[in-house]
N, C-alpha and C positions, 0 to 999 in steps of 0.2 A: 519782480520775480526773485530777484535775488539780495531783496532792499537789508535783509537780517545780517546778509553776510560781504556788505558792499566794501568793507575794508582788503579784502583779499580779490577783490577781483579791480579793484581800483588798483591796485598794485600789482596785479598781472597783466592788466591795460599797460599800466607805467612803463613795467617791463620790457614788453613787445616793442613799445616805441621808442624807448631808451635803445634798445637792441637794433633797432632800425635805422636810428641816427648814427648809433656808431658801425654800422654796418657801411653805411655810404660814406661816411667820411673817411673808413678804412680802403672803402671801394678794390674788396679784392677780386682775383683774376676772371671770376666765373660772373661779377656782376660786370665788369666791363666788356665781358665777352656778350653777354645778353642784352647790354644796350647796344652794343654794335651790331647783331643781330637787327634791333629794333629798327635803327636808324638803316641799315642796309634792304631792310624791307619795306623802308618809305620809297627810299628811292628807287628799287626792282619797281611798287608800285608806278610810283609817279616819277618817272626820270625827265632831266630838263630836256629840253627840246629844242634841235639844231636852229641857229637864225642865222640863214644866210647873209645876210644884214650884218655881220659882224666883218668886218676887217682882220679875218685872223683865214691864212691858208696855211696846208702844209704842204714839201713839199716831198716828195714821200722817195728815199731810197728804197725803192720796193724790190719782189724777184724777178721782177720783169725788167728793171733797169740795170739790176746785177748780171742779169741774162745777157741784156744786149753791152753794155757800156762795160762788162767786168765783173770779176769779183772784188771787193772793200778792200783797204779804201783803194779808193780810186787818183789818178795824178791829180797834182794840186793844180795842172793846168788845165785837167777835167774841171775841176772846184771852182777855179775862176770864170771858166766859161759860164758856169751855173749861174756865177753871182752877176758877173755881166749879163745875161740874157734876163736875167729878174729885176735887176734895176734899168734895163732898159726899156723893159714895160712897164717899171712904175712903181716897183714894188717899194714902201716907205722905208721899211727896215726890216734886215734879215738877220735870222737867229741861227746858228746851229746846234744843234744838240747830240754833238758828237766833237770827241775831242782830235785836237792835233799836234799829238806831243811827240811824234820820232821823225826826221826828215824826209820828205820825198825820196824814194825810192827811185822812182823812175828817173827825176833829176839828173844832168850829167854827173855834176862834180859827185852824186851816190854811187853813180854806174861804175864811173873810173876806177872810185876807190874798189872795183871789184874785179878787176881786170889785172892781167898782169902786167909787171914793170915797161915790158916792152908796147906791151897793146897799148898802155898807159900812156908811153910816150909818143908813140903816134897822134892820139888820140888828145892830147891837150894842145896842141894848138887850134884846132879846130873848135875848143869850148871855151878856150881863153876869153875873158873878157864877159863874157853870158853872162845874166839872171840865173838864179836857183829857180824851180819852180817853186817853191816856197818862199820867194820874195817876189817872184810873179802874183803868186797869190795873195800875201801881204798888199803890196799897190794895188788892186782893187778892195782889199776890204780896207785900207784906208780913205779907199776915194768913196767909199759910201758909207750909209749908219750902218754897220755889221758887230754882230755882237756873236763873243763864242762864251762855247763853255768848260766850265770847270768843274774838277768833282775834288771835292774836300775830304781830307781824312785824315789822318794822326798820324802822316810821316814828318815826324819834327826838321828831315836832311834836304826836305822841298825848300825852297827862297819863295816868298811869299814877296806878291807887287803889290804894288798900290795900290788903291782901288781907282775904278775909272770915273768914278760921281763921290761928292762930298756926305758926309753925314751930319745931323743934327738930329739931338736929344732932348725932348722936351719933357719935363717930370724927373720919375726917380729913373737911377743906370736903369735897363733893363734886360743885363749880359747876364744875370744870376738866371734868367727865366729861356734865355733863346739857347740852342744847340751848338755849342761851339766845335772845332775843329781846332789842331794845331798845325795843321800841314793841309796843301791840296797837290794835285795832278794839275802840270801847269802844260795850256800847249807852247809851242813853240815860242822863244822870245819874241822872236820878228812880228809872227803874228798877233802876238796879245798887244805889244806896240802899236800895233795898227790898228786894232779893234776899238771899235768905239765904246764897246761896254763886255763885261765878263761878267756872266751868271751860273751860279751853282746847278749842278744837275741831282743834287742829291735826293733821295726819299728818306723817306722815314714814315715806314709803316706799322701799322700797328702789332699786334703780338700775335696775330695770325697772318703775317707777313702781306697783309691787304693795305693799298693806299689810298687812303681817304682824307687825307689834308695836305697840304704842301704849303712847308714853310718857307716863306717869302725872303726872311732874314735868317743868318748865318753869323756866328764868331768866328773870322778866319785868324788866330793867334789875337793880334791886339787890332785888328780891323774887323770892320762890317764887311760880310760878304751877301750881297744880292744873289735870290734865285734867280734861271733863265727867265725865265715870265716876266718877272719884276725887273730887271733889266734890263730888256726889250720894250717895255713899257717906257721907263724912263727916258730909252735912247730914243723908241719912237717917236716922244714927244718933246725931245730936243731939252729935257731939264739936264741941272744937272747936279742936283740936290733932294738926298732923302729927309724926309722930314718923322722920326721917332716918335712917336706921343704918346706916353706912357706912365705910369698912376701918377696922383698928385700934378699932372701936367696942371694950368690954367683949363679950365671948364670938364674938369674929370675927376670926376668924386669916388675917395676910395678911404674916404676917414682919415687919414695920415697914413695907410698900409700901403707897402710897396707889393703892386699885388701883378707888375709885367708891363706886356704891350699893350696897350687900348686900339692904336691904329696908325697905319703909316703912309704919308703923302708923298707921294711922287710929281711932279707936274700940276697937273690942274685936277690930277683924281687924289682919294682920301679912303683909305682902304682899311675898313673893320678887321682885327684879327684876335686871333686868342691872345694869351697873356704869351704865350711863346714866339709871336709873328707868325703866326700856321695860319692858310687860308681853309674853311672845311668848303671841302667842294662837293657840289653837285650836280654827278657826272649826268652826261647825256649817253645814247648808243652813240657809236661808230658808224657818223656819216661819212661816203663816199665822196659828198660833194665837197667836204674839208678839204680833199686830197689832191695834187698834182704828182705825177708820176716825173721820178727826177728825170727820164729818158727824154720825154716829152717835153721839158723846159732847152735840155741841151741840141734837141734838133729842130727848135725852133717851133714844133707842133703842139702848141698849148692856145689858149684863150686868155689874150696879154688882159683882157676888164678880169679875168682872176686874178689877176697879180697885182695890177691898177691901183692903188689906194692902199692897198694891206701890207699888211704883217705879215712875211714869212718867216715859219719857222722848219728849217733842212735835219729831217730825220729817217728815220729807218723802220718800217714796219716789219721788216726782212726776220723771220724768225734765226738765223743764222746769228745775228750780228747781238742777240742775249740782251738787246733794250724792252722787253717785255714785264709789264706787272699787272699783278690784279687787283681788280677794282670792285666795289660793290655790285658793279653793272656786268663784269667781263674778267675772265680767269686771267687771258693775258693781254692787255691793251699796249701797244705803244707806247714808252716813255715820254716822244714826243707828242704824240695827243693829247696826252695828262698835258703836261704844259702850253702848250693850244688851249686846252678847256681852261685850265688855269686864267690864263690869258682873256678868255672869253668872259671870263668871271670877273676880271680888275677891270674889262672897258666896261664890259655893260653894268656892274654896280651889285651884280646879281649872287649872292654865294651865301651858304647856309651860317647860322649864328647858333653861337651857345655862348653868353655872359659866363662871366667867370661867379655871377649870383644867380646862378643858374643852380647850383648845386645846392643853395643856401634856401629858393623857389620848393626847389623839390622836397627838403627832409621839411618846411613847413605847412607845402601842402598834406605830405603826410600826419603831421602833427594833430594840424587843424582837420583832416577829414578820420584820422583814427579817434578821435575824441568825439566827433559825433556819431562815431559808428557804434562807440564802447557803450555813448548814450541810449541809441535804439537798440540795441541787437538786445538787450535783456527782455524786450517789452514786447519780442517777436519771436515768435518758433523758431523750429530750425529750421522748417523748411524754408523761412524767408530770407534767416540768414545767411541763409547761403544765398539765394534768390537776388538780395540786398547787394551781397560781397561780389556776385559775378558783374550786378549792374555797374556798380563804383569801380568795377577794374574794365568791364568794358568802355565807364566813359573815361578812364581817367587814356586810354590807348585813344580811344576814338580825338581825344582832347591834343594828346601828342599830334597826331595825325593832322587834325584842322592848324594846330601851329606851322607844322611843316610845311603843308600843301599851301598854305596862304600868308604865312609869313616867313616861312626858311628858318624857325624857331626850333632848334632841335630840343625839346623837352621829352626826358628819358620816360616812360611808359612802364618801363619792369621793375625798376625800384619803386613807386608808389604799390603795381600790383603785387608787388612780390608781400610787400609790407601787409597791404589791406589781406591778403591771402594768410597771412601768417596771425594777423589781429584777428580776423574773422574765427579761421581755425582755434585762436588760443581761446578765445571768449566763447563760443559754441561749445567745446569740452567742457570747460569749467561752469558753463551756466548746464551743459546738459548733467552734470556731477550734480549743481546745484539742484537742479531739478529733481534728480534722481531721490537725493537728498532730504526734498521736499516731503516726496510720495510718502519715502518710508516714513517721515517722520506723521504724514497725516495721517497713513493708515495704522500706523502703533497711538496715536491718538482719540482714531476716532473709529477705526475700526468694528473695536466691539459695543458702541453707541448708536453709529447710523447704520443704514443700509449699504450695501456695494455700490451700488448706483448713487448716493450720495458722496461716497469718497467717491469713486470714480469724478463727480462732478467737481468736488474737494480739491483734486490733484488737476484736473481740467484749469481751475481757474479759482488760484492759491491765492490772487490777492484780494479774491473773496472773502476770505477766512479772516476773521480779527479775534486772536488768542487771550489778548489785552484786555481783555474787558470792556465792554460797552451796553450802555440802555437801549435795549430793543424792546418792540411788544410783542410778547411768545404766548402762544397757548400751550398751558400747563394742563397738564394730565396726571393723576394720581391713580394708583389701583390697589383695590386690598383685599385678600378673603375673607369671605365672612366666616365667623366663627371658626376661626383658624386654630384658635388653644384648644379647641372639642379634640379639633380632627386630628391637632400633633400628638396628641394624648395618649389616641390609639394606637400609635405607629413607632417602630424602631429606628433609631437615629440613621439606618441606611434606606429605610421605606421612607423614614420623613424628608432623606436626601432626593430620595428619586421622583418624590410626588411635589417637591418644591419644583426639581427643572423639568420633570413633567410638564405641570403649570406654565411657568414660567417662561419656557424657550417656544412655547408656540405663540403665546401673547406678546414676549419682543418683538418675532418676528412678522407681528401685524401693523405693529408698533413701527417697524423699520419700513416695510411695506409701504404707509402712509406716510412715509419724508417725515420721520419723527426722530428724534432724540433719546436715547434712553441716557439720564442723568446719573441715575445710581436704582440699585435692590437694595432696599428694607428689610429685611426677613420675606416675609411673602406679599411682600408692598413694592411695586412700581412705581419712579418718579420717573417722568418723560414732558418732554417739550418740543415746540415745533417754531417755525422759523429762525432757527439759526442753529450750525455755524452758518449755513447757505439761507439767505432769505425767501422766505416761502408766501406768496401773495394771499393761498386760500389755506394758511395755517392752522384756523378754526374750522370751517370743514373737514380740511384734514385730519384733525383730532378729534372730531365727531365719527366720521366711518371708521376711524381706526375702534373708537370703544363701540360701536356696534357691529361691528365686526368679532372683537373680544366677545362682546356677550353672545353671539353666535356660535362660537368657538367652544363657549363654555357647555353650551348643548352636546357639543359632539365628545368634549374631554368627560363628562357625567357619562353619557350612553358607553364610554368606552369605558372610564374604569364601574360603570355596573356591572357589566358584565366578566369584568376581571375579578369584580370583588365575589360574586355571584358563584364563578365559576371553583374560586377558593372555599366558598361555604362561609364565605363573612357580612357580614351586616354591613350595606354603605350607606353611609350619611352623604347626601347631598352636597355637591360644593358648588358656593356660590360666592360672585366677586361686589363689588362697588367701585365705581369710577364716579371722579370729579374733575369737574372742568373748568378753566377759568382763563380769562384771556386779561393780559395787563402789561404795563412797564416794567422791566423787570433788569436785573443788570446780571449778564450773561459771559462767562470766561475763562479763563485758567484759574479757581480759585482754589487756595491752602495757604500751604506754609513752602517755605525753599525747600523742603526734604522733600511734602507730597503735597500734590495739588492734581486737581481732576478739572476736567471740563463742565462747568453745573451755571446752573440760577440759581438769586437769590432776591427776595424781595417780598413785598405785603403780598405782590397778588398769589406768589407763590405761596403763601399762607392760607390767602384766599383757598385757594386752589385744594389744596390739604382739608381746610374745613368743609367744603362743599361735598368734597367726598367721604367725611364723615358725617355728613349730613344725609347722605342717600341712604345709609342704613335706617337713618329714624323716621325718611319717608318710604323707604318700603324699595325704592327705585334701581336698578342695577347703574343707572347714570342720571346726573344731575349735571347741569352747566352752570356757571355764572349768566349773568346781563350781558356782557360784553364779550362772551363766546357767542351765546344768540344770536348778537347783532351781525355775525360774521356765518352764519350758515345758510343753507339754503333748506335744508329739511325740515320737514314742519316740529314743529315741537308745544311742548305743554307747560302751561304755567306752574309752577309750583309752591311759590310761596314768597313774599318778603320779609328778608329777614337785616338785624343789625346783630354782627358780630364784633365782636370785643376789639378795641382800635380800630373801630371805623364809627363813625357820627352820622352817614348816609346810609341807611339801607340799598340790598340789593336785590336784584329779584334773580330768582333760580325758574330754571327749566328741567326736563326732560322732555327728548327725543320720543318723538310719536312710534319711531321705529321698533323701537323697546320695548313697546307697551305689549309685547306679541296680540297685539288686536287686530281683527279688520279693518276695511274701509269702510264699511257700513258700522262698527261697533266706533268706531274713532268719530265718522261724524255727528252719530247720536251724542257722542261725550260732550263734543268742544263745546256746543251753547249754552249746557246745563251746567258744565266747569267752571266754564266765565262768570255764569250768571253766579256759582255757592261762593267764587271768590269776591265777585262784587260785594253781595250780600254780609259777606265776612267782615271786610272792610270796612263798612256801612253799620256795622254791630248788628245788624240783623240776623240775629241768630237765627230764630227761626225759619226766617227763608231760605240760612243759609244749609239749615239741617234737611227743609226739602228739598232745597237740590240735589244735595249729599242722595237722598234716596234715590231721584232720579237720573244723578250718574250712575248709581249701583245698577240701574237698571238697562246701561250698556252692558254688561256684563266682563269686564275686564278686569280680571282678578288680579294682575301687577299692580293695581289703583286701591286694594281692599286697604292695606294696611294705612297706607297717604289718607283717605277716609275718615280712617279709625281715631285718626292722629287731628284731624280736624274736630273729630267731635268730639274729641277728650279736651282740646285747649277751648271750645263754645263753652263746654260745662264748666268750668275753669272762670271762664269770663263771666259767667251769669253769677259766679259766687262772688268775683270780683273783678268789676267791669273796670275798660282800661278807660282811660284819663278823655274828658272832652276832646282835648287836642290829639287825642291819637291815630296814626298816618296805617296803621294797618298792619305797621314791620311787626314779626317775631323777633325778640332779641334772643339768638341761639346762644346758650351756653357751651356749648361741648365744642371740643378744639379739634 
């Protein structure tokens, strides 16, 4: 469709997909906003699903515990007793996810200090010598695995501890790629002393303040700092070493580019992450059965097989206490369920994946499916293209979708659609411009040569059309007035104007009627052809009714201008046409020069074609065909004569249409045997027999045949004065061109 002008649409394709590529590699705000979308309506669809089966509880500072036990915080010899009641039923290792960074309150030596001097002094010998409650609570979270937390941020004035597990780095640093900090919120010395592990509480959400990954690793200044999850993780499992493995590590292929984290081992698990250490999670709803009410642990009224084997993690659901965020699944979840889920994610193995060649997947899948698109869409309407474009974006969604649902593969969905949407769009304009393009240019071509119905057919189905030039077999049609110089003679250059397209614009239009061609006007000569530009199967047919039709035509243009001329007081001469026929190879196209060229044939039979219809004037006939239109009609028709014309060594034989003959059916069959037989006879030199038959055609009475006749018995007399050669086949050799 658009093969003439394929350089400019190749490089609007180019465009689109150049445009596309760096569109994602720019990946500005509205496209990451639309994949988050996408990815947040996999999992609205398909969220994971609670497995009690996991060894992760919480245990929930809720409003009911606030209710009973207090408002936050609560004494730290509350806090002990918690942790006591949970490790006495079993629990593996507890996490909290809240900090403890100002000292007990309730504590004596806090109380004192708020007393005055004299109460003060009463009042110390009675505390002398006593625990803090906050070294109360220290000695049980050193007698068990107890890990607290910490939240990191940019106060440089914080003292930064050690960390409580060692690090190793395998591959390149990977501290250019992970979130650092220079400072954190530390709790209590005593306490972090005691703890067996300290984990980050931080997020980091996305840019519509929604959190959907959580990273695992931290820069705390010139140390690694572990999240709570990941920390808890390790302490549960008694290691005491991270293991980093990241690009170039041994079995991690990334060319020589330092391209982040690949994955981080803790104990006996081995944890997939981004190049940043972010875990992508997928969340589940907010099961109840996660949760332990803290009230219910401290008064002994809980279910010790919950605590038994597991992991607790001590947090707050309490909307008061502002640990609230939103999730894909939930406006405001728990801090501590996020890391629970978390948690839930690094036992069971389970958590969403995007490869950092993930992005490099996508602009190629784009590549490779806009290049076959650029291929088809030319070779389809619009309607398909678009039909096309919707299919390719719903599978390229549908295709996201089966990654996710069955492999936890987050492959982005709106960058491919967005692309095919944009390619589809730019190619449909530009091919519908082309096409536009097409029309006009076929109907200023052919316009005033074919029919409407043939351009229509034209602009239908343009790669029909071959402009170029090519050998087809067309039936030619010639037309001419008879005694045309008589009739201009009489007439004034505006009368000879008016009776030319008189003429002329009825017999086009019989011409176009019949899927014909008009090639060019002669003066008051018709050149016309049939199958092509559009191929026409019954193209000699077709140029058979169209000239019987013309001579029909011709009846009613006589009866009409008699009576005009009649009605002026003028003398009208008769007008009358000749048509020739001829069906042949011919080479058919845009022929001239680069200034002008027209749409025409050109070849012998088009000669042919030319001669035969000046042939019908010296048989008498309104139409004559060649041999090889004959063979392609179905009307009966009538012998007329063999003839050899000038460049041709074969004879050919001429007909006319029975149609023409304005005869009967009864004058027509009387003709045909006696016809056959004077032409036999002819052939055979039998003059004589052939002059009786001659009488006995006369004697159907068909006067279109008188002059064809006259012309037989003037070449017998002819012959008997000088008879043609032994070897002779019968041909006339036509002189006249």
């Amino acid at each position: 469709m658009i093969a003439r002008g394929k350089w400019p649409y190749i490089i609007l394709v180019a465009l689109v997909l150049l445009g596309a590529t760096a569109l994602r590699i720019a990946d500005p705000f509205f496209m990451q906003a639309l994949r988050l979308i996408a990815f947040d309506s996999y999992q609205r669809l398909a969220p994971q699903s609670y497995d009690p089966e996991l060894p992760v509880r919480i245990v929930d500072v809720d409003e009911a515990s606030l209710k009973r036990i207090g408002q936050w915080p609560w004494a730290r010899t509350t806090v002990a007793d918690l942790l006591q009641n949970l490790f006495a039923a079993g629990a593996v290792t507890v996490a909290f996810d809240v900090l403890f960074t100002e000292p007990d309150q309730t504590s004596p030596e806090q109380v004192i200090k708020r007393l005055t001097p004299e109460e003060a002094a009463l009042l110390a010998p009675t505390i002398a010598g006593r625990k803090s409650h906050d070294e109360i609570m220290a000695e049980i979270v050193g007698a068990a695995p107890t890990v607290l937390a910490t939240v990191l941020n940019d106060n440089q004035a914080s003292v930064p501890l050690p960390p409580k597990a060692g690090f190793a780095v395998a591959g390149d640093d990977p501290s250019p790629f992970v979130p650092g900090f220079t400072g954190r919120s530390n709790n209590l010395p005593v306490l972090e002393q005691a703890a067996s592990g300290i984990g980050a509480v931080n997020w980091i959400p996305d840019r519509d303040q929604v959190v959907r990954r959580l990273p695992l690793i931290f820069r705390d200044g010139e140390n690694w700092a572990p999240t709570l999850a990941m920390e808890t993780l390790r302490v549960a499992q008694g290691a005491s070493t991270y293991i980093l493995k990241s690009s170039n590590a041994s079995g991690e292929t990334s060319f020589g580019a330092a391209t982040g984290l690949n994955n981080i081992k803790v104990g006996g698990i081995e944890i997939p992450t981004n190049p940043d250490g972010a875990l992508l999670l997928q969340f589940r709803p907010s099961n109840p059965a996660a949760f332990i009410p803290a009230w219910s642990v401290l008064s002994g009224d809980f279910d010790p097989n919950e605590v038994a084997g597991k992991i607790i993690l001590v947090g707050s659901s309490a909307a008061g206490l502002n640990d609230l965020q939103a999730t894909p699944l939930d406006a405001a979840l728990p801090g501590v369920e996020i890391q629970a889920q978390a948690l839930e994610h690094l036992i069971s193995g389970r958590s969403l994946v995007r490869p950092d060649y993930t992005v490099a997947l996508e602009i190629l899948f784009v590549l490779v499916i806009g290049t076959v698109l650029a291929v088809i869409l030319p070779r389809i309407s619009a309607g398909a293209s678009a039909l096309l474009g919707a299919l390719v974006i719903a599978g390229v969604f549908l295709c996201g979708w089966l990654c996710y649902r069955y492999a936890g593969f987050l492959l982005d969905p709106t960058y491919p659609a967005l692309a095919v949407f944009a390619l589809v769009g730019a190619a449909t304009l530009y091919i519908y411009r082309s096409v536009e393009q097409q029309r006009a240019e076929v109907r200023r071509a052919f316009g005033h040569y074919v029919s409407p119905a043939v351009v229509d057919e034209l602009i239908a189905n343009p790669d029909r059309l071959e402009l170029g030039g090519e050998v087809r077999e067309l039936t030619l049609l010639f037309c001419d007035v008879r005694n045309f110089t008589s009739i201009s003679e009489k007439m004034t250059a505006h009368e000879l104007t008016q009776f030319i397209n008189g003429l002329l614009s009825p017999l086009s239009e019989i011409i176009l009627k019949h899927r014909g061609t008009i090639d060019k006007y002669m003066g008051d000569a018709i050149m016309a052809f049939w199958n092509a530009p559009l191929e026409d199967p019954g193209h000699a047919r077709n140029a058979s009714l169209a000239a019987l039709e013309m001579s029909a035509k011709m009846v009613d243009l006589n009866r009409e201008w008699r009576s005009q001329a009649e009605a002026e007081g003028k003398t009208y001469q008769p007008v009358g046409i000749g048509i020739g026929i001829n069906s042949g190879n011919c080479c058919v196209g845009n022929l001239g020069s680069t200034v002008r060229f027209d749409y025409s044939a050109i070849g012998d039979d088009v000669n042919l074609a030319s001669r035969v219809e000046g042939l019908s004037k010296v048989y008498g006939m309104t139409i004559v065909i060649g041999e090889s239109t004959f063979a392609g009609v179905s009307e009966p028709a009538l012998e007329l004569d063999l003839i050899r014309v000038k460049g041709r060594s074969q004879p050919t034989r001429l007909y006319t249409l029975q149609a023409a003959l304005a005869a009967t059916g009864e004058q027509v069959s009387r003709l045909v045997p006696e016809h056959q037989a004077m032409l036999a006879a002819y052939r055979s030199c039998d003059w004589d027999g052939a002059l009786a038959a001659i009488a006995r055609c006369r004697e159907a009475g068909i006067a279109a045949l008188e002059k064809f006749y006259a012309l037989y018995e003037s070449r017998i007399a002819i012959w008997r004065e000088n008879p043609p050669p032994p070897d002779w086949d019968g041909a006339f050799t036509a002189l006249e061109k």
